[in-house]
N, C-alpha and C positions, 0 to 999 in steps of 0.2 A: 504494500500500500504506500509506505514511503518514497521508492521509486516511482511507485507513478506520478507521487505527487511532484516528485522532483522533472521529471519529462513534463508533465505537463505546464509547471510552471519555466522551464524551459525554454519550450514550444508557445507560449504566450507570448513570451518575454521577447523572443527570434519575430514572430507575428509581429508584437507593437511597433520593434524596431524597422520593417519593412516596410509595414504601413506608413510610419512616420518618415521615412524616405524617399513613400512613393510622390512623386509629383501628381499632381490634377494639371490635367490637361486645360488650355483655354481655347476660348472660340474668339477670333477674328471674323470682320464682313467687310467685302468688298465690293463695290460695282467699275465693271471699265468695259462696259459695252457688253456684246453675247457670254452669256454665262457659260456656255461650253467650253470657248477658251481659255477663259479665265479658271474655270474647275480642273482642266486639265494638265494646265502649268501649275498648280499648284497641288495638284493628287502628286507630283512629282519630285517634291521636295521633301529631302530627310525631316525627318521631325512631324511632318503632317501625318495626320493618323486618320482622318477622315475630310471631305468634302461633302455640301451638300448646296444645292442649286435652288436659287430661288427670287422672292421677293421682298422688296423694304422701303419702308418711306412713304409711303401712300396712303389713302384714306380709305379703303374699302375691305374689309375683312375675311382673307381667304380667298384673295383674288385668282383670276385664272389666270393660264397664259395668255388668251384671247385676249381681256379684260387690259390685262395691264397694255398687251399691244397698241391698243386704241389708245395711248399718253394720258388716257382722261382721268385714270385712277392716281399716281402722282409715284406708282412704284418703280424701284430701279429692278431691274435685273442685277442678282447678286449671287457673292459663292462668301456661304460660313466657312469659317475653315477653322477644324478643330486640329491644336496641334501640340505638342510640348513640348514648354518654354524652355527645360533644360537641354533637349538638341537643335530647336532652333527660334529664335527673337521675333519677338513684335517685330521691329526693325528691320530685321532679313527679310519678313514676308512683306513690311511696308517697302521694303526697295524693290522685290519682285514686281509687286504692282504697280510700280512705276516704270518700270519694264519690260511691261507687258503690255502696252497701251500709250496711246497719244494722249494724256490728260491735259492738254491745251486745246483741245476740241470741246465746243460745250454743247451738248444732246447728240454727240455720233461719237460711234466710232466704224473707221470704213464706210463700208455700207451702209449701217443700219444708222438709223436716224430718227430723233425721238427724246423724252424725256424719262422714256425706260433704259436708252441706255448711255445713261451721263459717269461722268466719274464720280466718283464718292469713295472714300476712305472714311471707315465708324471707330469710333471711339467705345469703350467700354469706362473709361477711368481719365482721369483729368493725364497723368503721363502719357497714356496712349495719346489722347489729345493735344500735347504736347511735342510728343513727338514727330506726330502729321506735319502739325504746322512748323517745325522746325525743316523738316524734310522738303515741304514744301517751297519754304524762304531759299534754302541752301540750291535747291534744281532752280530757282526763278532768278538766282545770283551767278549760277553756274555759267548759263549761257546753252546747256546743252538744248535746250527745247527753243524757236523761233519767235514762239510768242508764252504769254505768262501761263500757266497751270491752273485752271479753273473747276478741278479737283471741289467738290465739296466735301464738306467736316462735319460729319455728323454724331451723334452718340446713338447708339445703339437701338432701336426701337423692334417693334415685333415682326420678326422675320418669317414670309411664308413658304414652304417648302412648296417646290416647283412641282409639277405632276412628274409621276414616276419615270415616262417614258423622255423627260430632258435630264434626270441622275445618270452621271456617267453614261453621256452621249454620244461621246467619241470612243470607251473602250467598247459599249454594244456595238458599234458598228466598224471595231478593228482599224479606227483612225488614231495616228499618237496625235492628234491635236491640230490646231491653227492658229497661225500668227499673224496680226493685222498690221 
């Protein structure tokens, strides 16, 4: 009996300590035009653990893809991105997304045209916040972009999941992706 108690306390003791090392993942949101690309370029980075496609910013609750098409609902097309901070940063994924898109363009990107697909970078917390808008002054000072980055900032609001058939739209169809 004393053995056991000694394993078991042990084996708690092993548990608490893992637990308390485990990280919690966090969720990023971004919009820079068609959500397939942008889910794609980022299913592809270390540290992301998951993607999901959808909707944000809008007025209409549980809108469709249709829906948001028509601009009249106010939502962007967006990709959460749930990933961990200890293999890879806020930061890293805020430079991807600037990256991966023309954020000097305001309601396009490429092709598509519209106020579903504007740039936005969300915030969750005043640093994340912070760091956008730092990101953003330092590319507007760089000189790399032609004209200013009109990238909007926003904090986080309620994000709707896209219909099934836009989740991982490029691996259903054996595309690695597209770059605008």
């Amino acid at each position: 009996m004393i053995k056991t108690k000694k394993i078991l306390t042990v084996f708690i003791l092993i548990t608490g300590l893992i637990m308390a090392n485990d990280v919690e993942n966090k969720k990023a949101v971004f919009a820079a035009g068609c959500f397939w690309g942008v889910e794609s370029t980022f299913q592809q980075m270390d540290g992301v653990k998951s993607t999901t496609v959808g909707y944000i910013g809008g007025k209409v609750k549980n809108p469709s893809y249709e829906l948001v098409c028509t601009g009249l609902t106010g939502h962007a097309e967006a990709v959460e991105v749930e990933y961990n901070p200890k293999v890879i940063s806020f930061e890293k994924l805020l430079d991807t997304f600037f990256e991966l898109h023309d954020p000097t363009t305001l309601n396009r990107q490429g092709p598509d045209i519209g106020t579903q697909y504007r740039s936005a970078a969300y915030f969750s917390n005043d640093e994340e916040k912070k760091l956008i808008e730092s990101k953003i002054s330092l590319l507007n000072e760089s000189g790399k972009f032609n004209s200013r980055i009109v990238t909007e900032i926003e904090e986080i609001t309620e994000f709707y999941n896209a219909e099934d058939y836009h989740q991982d739209y490029y691996k259903k169809r054996g595309i690695d992706g597209c770059a605008i």
